[in-house]
N, C-alpha and C positions, 0 to 999 in steps of 0.2 A: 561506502556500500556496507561494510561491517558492522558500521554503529545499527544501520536499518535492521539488519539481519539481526543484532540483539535485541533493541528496542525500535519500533517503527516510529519515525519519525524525526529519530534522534541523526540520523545522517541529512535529512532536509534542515535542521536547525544547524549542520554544524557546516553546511553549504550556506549559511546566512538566508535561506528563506522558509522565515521562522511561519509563514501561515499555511504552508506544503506542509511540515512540521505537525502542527495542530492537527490539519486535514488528514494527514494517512494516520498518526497516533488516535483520532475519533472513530474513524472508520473503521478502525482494529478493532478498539474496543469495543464500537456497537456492534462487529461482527461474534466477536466473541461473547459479549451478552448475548446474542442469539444461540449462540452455540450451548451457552450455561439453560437456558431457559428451554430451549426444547431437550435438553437434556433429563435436565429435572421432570418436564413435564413427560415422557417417554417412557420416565422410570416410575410413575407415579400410576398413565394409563397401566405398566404393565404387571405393578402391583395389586392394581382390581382386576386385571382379566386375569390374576392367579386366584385368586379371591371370591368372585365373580363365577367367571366364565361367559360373562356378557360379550358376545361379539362387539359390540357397541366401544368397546374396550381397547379392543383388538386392533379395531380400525386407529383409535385415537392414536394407540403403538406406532402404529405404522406410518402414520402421518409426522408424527413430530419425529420419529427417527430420522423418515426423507428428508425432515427439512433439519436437522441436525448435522447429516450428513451434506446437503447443501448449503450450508451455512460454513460447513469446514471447508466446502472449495472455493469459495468465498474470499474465506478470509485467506488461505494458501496463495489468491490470486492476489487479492491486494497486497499481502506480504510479498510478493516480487517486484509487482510494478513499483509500488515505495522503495526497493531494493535498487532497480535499473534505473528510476526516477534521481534517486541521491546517486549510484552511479554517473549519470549522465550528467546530471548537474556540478558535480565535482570536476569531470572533465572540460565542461565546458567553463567552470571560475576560473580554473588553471590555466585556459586560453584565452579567457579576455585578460587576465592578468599580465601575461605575455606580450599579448599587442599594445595592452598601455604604454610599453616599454616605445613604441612606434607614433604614440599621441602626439610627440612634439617635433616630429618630422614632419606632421603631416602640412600641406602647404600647396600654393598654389605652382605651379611652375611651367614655361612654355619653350618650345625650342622648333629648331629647324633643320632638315636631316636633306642634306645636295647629294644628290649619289650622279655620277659620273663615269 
């Protein structure tokens, strides 16, 4: 869970599933281009409505803020589930691992119980 919490992705690869890995490391980063992109463009509407004074400006502000800001919960949310995802997955390698231990017991076996 710490690896994710640095880099997303990097605790699904070190759980050996390496395309969870890929998946949450993409999805950050395309979150995060979103985040760069309405950013840039946010600050750009609202160097013409200084400029300006075009309402038309104003609007454009306001639009790519919200979606700036919705692009950060976004990606806040995918950085967790990647988080409890490598979480979960660690706990559960460390318990199939465990029961391997039980693989070669496994067997058929039949009996008969008299009670008296």
């Amino acid at each position: 869970m710490l690896r994710s919490t640095v880099l997303p992705g990097w605790g699904q690869f070190y759980n050996n599933e390496p395309a969870k890995g890929v998946l949450f490391g993409t999805v950050e980063l395309g979150l995060l281009a979103g985040i760069l992109y309405n950013h840039n463009e946010a600050e750009d509407a609202r160097k013409m409505f200084i400029s300006t004074g075009f309402q038309s400006w104003e609007d454009r502000y306001e639009k790519h803020s919200s979606l700036r800001r919705d692009f950060m919960w976004y990606t806040a949310g995918a950085w967790i589930i990647g988080m409890l995802d490598a979480y979960v997955d660690a706990y559960l390698f460390s318990f199939e691992a465990e029961n391997r231990k039980f693989e070669g017991d496994a067997g058929f076996s039949a009996g008969v119980v008299l009670h008296f």
